[in-house]
N, C-alpha and C positions, 0 to 999 in steps of 0.2 A: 504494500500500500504506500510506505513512504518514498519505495522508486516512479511509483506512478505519480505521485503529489511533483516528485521533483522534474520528470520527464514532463508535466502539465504543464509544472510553470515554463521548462525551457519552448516548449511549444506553443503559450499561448492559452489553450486552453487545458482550464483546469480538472479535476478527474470530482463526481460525484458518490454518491450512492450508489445511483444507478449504473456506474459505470463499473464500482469496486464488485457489484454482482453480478456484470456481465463476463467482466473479466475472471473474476476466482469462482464463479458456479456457486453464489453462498448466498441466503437469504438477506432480505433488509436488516434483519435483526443479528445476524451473525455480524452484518459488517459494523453495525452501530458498537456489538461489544468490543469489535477490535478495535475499533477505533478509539473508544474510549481504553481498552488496555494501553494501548500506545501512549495517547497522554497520561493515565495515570501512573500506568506501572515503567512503562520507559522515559516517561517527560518528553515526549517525541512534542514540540510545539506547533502542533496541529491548530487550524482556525478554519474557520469555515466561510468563503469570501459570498457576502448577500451578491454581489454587484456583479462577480463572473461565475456565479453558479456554482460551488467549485470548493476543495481543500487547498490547502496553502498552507506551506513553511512559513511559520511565523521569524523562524531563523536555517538559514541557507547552509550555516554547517554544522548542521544537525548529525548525529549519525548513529545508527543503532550500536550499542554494545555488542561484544563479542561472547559466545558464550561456549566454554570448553565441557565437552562429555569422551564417554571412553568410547571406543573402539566397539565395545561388545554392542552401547546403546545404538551408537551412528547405526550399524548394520545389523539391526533385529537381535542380538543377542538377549536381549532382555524378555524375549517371549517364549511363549512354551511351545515346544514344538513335539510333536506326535515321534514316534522311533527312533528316539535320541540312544546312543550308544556308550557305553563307559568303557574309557579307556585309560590306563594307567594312571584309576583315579580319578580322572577328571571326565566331567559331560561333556558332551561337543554331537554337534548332528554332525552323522558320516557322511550324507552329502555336501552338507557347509563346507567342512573340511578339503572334503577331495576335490569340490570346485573353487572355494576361495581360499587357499593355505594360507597367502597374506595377511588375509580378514583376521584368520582365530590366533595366530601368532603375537604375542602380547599383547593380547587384548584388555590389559587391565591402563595401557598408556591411555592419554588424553588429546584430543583433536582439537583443534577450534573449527566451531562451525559458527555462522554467521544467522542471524535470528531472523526468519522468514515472517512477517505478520500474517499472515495467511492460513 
């Protein structure tokens, strides 16, 4: 949402409601909580412009936080999965393994991923 806000202003015009549900597939109501999460929980200085229809940066360098999770979360470790195998102790699904070796190989390290409002 707040890449569209900022791709509005550099365009001209600026992104609505009706726009953030065309785009992400999500009810009026879904997009109101996001938006309000943004302002509250990330201070993203969201405003709502009467005169061009439209959100707006209230400040231009704004920018989401970063937010670090492990390895196992980024790529589904965190869920249960059906014919899980135990091997030297440790869980792991034998297909995860045998197609992503990279994925389950210390998977207790930390990523950054970047916070999608969406």
């Amino acid at each position: 949402m707040v890449q569209m806000v900022r791709e509005g202003a550099d365009s001209g015009s600026l992104p609505n409601s009706t726009d953030f549900m065309n785009e992400f597939e999500i009810s009026r109501r879904t997009v109101a909580r996001d938006l309000d999460f943004l302002r509250d929980e990330e201070r993203a200085p969201l405003a709502y412009d009467d005169a061009r229809h439209g959100f707006r940066l209230t400040d231009e360098t704004y920018t989401l936080s970063p937010v670090r999770i492990s390895r196992q979360k980024a790529f589904g470790g965190g869920h249960k999965r059906q014919g899980r195998a135990v091997e030297d102790g440790h869980q792991a699904s034998s297909a995860l393994n045998a197609s992503k070796p990279e994925m389950t190989s210390n998977s207790s390290s930390s990523m950054p991923l970047w916070r999608r409002p969406w």
